[in-house]
C-alpha angles and dihedrals in degrees: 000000000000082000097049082046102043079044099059095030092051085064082075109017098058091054094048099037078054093056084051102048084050098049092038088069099038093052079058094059083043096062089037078058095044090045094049088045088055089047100051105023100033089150088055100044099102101044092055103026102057119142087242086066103029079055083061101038080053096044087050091050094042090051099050100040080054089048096040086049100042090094091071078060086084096033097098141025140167120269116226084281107062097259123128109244125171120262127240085262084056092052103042107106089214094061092039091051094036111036102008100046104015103039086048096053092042101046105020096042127001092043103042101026086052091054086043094058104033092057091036090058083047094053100050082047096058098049100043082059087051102048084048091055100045092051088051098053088047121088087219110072110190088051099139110202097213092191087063095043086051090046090064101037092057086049089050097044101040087056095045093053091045103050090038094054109040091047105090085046097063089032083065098053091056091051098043083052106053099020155058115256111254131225093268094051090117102063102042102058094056079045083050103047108036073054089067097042099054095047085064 
C-alpha cells in the first residue's frame, strides 16, 4: 500500500522536486549577485535591487528551472502492475550523457558554483579594503566592525555548505552516466539526495 502510493505520487513529486532542486540553486547565484551588487554599487542598489524586481528575477528563475526540467516528465511510468519503472527516454544513453549528466554538471554546478564563487571572492575582497580602511581612518585600533566580519562569514559559509552539499549529488550523475552502478549505490544516491535537501 506506501509502495503503490510512493509509486503513483512520485509521477509528480520527482519533476517538480527536480525544478526545485534547479531553482533552488540558481536563486543562490542570484543573492550572490544581489550581495556582490550591494558591495560594489551600493549607490545604485536601490535603483536596481527593488521587490518588485527581485519578484521577476525569481519568477524567471522559477519558470525556466519548470521548463529545463519538463523532459523527466516522461522519465517514469507504472507497469501493468502499479510499480514505477523507468521509460524508454529514461533508458536512451544519449539523453542520460547529454541532458541528464551534462546538462546537470554545466548548469547545476560548474556554471553556477564558478559565479558563486567568483562574486563571492570579490566580495570578501571588497569588504576586508574596506575594513582596513575604515580602521585606519579610526583613532581605536583594535575597533572590531562585527556587521563586515559577518558579512564575510556568511559569504564564506553560504559557499562552503553549498558546494559541500551538493558535491556527492553531482558526483552521482557522473557515476550513474559512465558506469556501472556499484554494490553501495544504493546508499549513495539517498546520501546524495537528503544532501541536497537539506542544503536548501
Amino acid at each position: 500500500m506506501v509502495c503503490q502510493f510512493f509509486w503513483k505520487t512520485a509521477l509528480v513529486t520527482y519533476p517538480v522536486s527536480l525544478a526545485a532542486q534547479t531553482a533552488s540553486v540558481w536563486t543562490c547565484v542570484a543573492i550572490t549577485v544581489d550581495r556582490f551588487l550591494a558591495v560594489q554599487y551600493p549607490l545604485k542598489m536601490r535603483l536596481w535591487c527593488s521587490p518588485a524586481k527581485a519578484f521577476v528575477v525569481l519568477s524567471i528563475i522559477a519558470t525556466i528551472s519548470f521548463l529545463y526540467k519538463m523532459p523527466s516528465i516522461f522519465e517514469l511510468q507504472l507497469d501493468e502492475c502499479g510499480k514505477l519503472v523507468p521509460t524508454d527516454l529514461r533508458q536512451n544513453e544519449l539523453y542520460i550523457v547529454i541532458y541528464n549528466t551534462y546538462g546537470y554538471l554545466l548548469l547545476l554546478i560548474v556554471i553556477p558554483w564558478t559565479l558563486m564563487i567568483i562574486l563571492n571572492v570579490v566580495v570578501i575582497r571588497a569588504v576586508h579594503t574596506a575594513y582596513r580602511i575604515r580602521r585606519s581612518m579610526t583613532k581605536n585600533k583594535g575597533r572590531v566592525d562585527d556587521r563586515e566580519r559577518r558579512c564575510t562569514v556568511m559569504a564564506l559559509v553560504m559557499l562552503s555548505t553549498f558546494i559541500m552539499f551538493n558535491l556527492l549529488a553531482g558526483i552521482n550523475n557522473i557515476i550513474e552516466a559512465f558506469t556501472d552502478y556499484p554494490s553501495n549505490y544504493r546508499f549513495r544516491i539517498p546520501i546524495g539526495n537528503l544532501l541536497v535537501c537539506v542544503n536548501r
